[in-house]
C-alpha positions in Angstrom: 35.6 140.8 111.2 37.2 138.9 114.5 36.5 141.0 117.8 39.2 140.1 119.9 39.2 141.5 124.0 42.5 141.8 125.6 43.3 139.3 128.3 42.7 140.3 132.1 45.4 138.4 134.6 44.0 135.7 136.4 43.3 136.9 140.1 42.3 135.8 143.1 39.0 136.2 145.3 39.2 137.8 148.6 39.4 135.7 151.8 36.9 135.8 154.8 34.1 138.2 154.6 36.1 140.2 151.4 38.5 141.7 154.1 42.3 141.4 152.8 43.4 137.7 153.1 46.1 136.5 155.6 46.0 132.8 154.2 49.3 131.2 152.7 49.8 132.1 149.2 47.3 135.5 149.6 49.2 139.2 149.4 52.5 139.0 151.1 52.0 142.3 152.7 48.6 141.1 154.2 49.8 137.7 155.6 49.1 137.6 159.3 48.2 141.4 159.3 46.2 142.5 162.8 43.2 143.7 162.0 43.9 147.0 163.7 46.9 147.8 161.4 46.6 150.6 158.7 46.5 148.1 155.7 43.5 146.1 156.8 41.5 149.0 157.6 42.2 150.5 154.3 41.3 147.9 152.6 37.6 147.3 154.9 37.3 150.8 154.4 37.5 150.8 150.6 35.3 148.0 150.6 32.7 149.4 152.5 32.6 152.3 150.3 32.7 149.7 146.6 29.2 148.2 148.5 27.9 150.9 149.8 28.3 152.8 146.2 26.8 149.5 144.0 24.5 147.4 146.4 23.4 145.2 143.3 27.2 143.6 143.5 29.4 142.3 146.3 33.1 143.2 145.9 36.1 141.0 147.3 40.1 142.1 147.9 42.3 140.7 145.8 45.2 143.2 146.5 47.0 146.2 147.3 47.4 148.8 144.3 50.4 151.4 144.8 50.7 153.6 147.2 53.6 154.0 150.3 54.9 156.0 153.0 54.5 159.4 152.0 51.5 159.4 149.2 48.4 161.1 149.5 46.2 158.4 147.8 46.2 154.5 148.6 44.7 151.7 146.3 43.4 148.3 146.2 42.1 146.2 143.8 39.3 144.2 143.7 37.2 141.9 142.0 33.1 141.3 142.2 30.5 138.2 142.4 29.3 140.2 138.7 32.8 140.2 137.6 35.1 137.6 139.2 37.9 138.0 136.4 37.9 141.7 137.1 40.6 144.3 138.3 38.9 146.7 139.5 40.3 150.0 141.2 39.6 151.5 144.3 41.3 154.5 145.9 41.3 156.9 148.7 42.7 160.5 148.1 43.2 163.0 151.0 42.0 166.2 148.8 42.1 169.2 150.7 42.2 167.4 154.0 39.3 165.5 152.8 38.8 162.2 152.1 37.8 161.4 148.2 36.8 158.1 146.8 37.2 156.9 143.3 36.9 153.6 141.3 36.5 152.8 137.8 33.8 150.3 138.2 31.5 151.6 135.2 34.2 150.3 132.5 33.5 146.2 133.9 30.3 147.1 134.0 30.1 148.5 130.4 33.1 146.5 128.8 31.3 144.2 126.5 28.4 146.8 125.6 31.4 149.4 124.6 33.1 146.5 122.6 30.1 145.9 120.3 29.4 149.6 120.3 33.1 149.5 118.8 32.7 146.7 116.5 29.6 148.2 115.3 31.5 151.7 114.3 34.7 149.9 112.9 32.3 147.7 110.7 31.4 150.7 109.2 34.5 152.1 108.9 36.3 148.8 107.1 35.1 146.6 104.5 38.0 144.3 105.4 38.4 141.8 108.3 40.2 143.3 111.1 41.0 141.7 114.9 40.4 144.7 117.9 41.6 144.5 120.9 39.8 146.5 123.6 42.1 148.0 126.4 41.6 148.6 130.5 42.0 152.5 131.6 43.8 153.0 134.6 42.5 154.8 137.8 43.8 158.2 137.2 42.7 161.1 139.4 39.9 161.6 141.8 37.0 161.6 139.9 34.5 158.8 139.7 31.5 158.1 137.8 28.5 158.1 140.0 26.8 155.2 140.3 23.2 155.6 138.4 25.7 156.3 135.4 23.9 155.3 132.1 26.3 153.8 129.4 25.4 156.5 126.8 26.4 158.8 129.5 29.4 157.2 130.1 30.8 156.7 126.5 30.4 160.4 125.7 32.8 161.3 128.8 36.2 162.2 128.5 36.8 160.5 131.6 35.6 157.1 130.6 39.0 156.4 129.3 37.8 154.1 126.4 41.0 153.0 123.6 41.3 150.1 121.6 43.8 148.7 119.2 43.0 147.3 115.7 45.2 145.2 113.9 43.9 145.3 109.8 44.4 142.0 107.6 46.9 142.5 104.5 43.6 142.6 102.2 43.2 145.8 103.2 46.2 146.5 100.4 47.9 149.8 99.8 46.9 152.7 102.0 45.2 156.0 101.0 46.1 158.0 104.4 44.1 161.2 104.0 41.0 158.8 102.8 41.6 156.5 105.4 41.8 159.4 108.2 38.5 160.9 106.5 36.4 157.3 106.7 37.3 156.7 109.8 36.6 160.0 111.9 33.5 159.8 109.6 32.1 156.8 111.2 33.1 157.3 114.4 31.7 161.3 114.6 28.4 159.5 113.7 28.3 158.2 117.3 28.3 160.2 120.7 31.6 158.1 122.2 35.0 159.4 123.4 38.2 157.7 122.5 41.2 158.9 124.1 43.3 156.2 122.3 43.3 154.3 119.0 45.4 152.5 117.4 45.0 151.0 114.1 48.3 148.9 112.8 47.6 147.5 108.6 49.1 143.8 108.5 51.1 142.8 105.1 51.0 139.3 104.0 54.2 138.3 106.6 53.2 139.4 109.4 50.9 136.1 110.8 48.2 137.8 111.2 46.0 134.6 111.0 47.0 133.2 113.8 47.2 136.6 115.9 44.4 136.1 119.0 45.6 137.4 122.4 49.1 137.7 121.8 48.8 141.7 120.9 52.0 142.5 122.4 54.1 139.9 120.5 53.0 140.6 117.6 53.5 144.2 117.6 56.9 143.4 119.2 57.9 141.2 116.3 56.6 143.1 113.4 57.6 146.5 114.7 57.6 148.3 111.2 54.2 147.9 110.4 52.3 151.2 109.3 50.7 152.8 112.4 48.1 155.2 112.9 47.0 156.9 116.2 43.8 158.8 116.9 42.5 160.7 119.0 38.4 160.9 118.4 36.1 163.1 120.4 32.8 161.9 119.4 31.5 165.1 117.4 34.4 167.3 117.5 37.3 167.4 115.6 39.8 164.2 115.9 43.2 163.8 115.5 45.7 161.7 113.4 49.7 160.5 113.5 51.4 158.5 111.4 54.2 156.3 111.6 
């Protein structure tokens, strides 16, 4: 089996003291910004609160994140000395007239113990070499995963987010859905983990799947016929299964 983890953009780290960086070549929007203006104390503010939250990491602006004359919620993202390659993001939410923090910190924190956890289950699931790719949920909402977080406690929460694509290799040969639907819930209702997204595409023998690596998005763009199956698996209750 190949574990394969999809590709984060190259970003940069955060100027003087992590505040937003008004250097040439930094955040447009941010370039030569007072210090007083809204933007920059957004940003020191959502900072503040990213340190405050995890003091065993430091966290650095990278960029803004959304957001706009009239919204209720503004967003930055960030990156870590733990996780330099990271996107992480932060928001503010006015909730009732109150302010609301969020981030989604705990999945750069957890991503490679929730990619063995997955290659673990899947290796139980397939007897056949298969490449997953392992997906980044988006900030969605207000609600944010308090610090002291464990992972199991985090993988058995809706709100963690967690979906992954596999791509099968052509050994697998012809497919039995209903068997295939029954092995994997099987091996994944074993395990206290929510997925809220899977994917599992089965490769023929012309569809290059040797010399897929990173490139998830071309290949599913160029071999857009390929048998399909989406799940929906809620650790110990009952998942979900489309065809295509």
């Amino acid at each position: 089996m190949i574990a394969v983890a999809s590709s984060c953009a190259d970003v940069g780290v955060g100027s003087r003291n992590g505040l937003p960086p008004d250097s040439p070549g930094d955040v447009a929007v941010h370039s030569g910004t007072p210090e007083s203006s809204d933007s920059f104390v957004l940003g020191r503010r959502l900072l503040e609160y990213m340190n405050s939250k995890y003091h065993d990491d430091n966290f650095h602006y990278v960029s803004p994140s959304g957001g706009g004359l009239g919204y209720s919620e503004r967003s930055i993202i960030v990156n870590s000395d733990r996780f330099p390659d990271a996107r992480i993001g932060v928001r503010l939410s006015e909730v009732d007239g109150e302010d609301v923090f969020a981030d989604n910190y705990h999945h750069f924190k957890f991503e490679n113990q929730i990619r063995e956890r997955l290659d673990e289950i899947l290796a139980g699931a397939f007897s056949w070499d298969y490449k997953l790719f392992f997906g980044n949920p988006p900030l969605v909402g207000t609600f944010s995963f308090p610090a002291e977080t464990t992972f199991e406690d985090y993988i058995a929460n809706d709100r963690s987010s967690i979906m992954f694509t596999v791509v099968v290799s052509p050994d697998f040969g012809a497919v039995d859905r209903s068997a295939f639907e029954i092995g994997f819930n099987e091996a994944f209702a074993r395990e206290d983990i929510f997925i809220v997204d899977a994917g599992v595409f089965f490769a023929d023998e012309t569809n290059g799947y040797n010399e897929l690596e990173n490139n998830l998005t071309a290949f599913l763009r160029d071999n857009s016929k390929l048998l399909y199956m989406n799940a929906w698996l809620p650790g110990t209750r009952e998942a979900r299964f489309e065809w295509s």
